[in-house]
N, C-alpha and C positions, 0 to 999 in steps of 0.2 A: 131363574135366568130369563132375562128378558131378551126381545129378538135383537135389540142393540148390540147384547155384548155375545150374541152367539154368531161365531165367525162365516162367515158367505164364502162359501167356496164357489169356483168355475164350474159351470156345468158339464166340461169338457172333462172333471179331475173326476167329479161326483158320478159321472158316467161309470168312468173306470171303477172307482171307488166301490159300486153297488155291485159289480161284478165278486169280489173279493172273498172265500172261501178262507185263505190262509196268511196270517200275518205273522215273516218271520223275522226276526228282531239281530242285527247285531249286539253287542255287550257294550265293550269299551269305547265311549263314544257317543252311545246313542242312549242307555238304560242309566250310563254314569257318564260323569264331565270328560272323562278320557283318563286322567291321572288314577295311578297307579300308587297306592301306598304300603311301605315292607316296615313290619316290624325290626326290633334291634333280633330278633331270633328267628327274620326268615317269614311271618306270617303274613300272609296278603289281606288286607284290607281294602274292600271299597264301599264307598256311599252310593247306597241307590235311592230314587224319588220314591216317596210312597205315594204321589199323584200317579206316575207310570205303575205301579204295581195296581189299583183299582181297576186305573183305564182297562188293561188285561184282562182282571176280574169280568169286567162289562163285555168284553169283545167275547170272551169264550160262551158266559153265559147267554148271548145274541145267535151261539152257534159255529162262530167262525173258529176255528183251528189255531193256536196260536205254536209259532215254534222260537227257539233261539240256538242260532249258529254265529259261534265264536272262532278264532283260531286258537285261543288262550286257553289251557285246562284251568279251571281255580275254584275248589271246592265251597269257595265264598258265593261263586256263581250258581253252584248245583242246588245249594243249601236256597239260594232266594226262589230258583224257579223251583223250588220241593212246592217251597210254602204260597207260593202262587197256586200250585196246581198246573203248571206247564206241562202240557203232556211231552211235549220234543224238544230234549234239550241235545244237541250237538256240540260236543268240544272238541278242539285241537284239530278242526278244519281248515286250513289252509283256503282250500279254494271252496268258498263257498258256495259258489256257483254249482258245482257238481255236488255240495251236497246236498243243495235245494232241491236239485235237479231228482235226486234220490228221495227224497220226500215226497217228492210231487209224485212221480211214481206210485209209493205205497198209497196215500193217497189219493192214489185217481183221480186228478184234477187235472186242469189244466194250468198255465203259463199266466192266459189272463184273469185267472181264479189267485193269483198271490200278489202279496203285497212284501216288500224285502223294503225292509228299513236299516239303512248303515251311515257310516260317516266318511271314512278313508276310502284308499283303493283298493285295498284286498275287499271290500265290499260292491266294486263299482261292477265287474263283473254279471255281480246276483243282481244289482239295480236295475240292470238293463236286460237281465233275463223276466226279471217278474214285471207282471203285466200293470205293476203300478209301484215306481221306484222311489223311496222317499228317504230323503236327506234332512238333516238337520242345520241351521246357521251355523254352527261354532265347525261343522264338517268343511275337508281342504274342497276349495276352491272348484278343482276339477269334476269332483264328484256331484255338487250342487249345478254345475252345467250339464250333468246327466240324468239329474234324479227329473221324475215327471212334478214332485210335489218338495217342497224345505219347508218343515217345520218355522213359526214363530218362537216358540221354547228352544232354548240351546238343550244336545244332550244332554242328561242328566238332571233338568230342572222344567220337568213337564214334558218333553217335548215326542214320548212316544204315549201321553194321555193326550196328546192332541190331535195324535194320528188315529189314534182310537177312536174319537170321537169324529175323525172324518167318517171312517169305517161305520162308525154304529149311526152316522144321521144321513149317509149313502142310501144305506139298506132298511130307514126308518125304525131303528131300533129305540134312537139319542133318546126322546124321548120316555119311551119306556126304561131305558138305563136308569132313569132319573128318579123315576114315580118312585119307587121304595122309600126313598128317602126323604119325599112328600110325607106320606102314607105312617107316619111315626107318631103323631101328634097323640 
């Protein structure tokens, strides 16, 4: 990766950024496109990035906490963060915000120690609770006028490997994310 094509963030984001202990993730929207797919017998289907699934791999490995709060239950979702290794996965939360709130809690952090990634408004809540709120392009309108950071990658095609890698080149991690994969020859 050359410094061309590695993205320059605001020093004002990467502040916050470096602060960051915990990144917790909406689902529908942010990890996928939004659309929802039902089989002819009822089975829920969705596509997720396997860019976002590494980026995750890298964040927890750096140390940080990674969680996902949905309001949807759907075993397609418990099944992908199994095999991530997600330690906290939250379903059929409604109000996000108080279940973050309950997180942060157990682990003893603080506000400006998280980072909430969502798209819609049952998300905007936790955006503006956590100490660094990130949105994605394809996310409504109102929500992107709240968030501190919007994603370049629309949900579901890159765009929480991108916040990741805000996260891991905050706290000087990016680099070493990387080196393994050097290191193969």
């Amino acid at each position: 990766m050359t410094d061309q094509q590695r993205p320059q963030w605001p020093a004002d984001l990467m502040e916050k950024a470096a602060a960051i202990r915990l990144l917790a993730l909406d689902v529908d929207g942010v990890m996928t496109d939004g659309k929802l797919f039902f089989s002819a017998f009822g089975d829920e289907l969705k596509g997720f990035n396997i860019l976002d699934g590494l980026g995750i791999k890298q964040v927890m490995a750096a140390g940080i906490e990674v969680a996902v709060i949905t309001g949807r239950r759907s075993p397609v979702t418990a099944k992908r963060m199994k095999d991530l290794g997600v330690p906290h996965l939250i379903q059929g939360r409604e109000d996000k915000k108080a279940a973050l709130a309950e997180l942060v809690g157990k682990l003893g952090i603080s506000r400006q120690q998280i980072a909430y990634m969502g798209d819609d408004l049952p998300d905007l809540p936790a955006i503006r609770y956590a100490g660094l709120g990130i949105t994605v392009p394809n996310g409504y309108w109102f929500v992107r006028q709240h968030a501190d950071f919007c994603t370049v990658a629309h949900g579901g095609s890159g765009a929480v490997r991108e916040a990741c890698e805000l996260l891991l080149s905050a706290c000087g991690q990016l680099e070493a994310s990387l080196q393994p994969y050097l290191d193969q020859d």
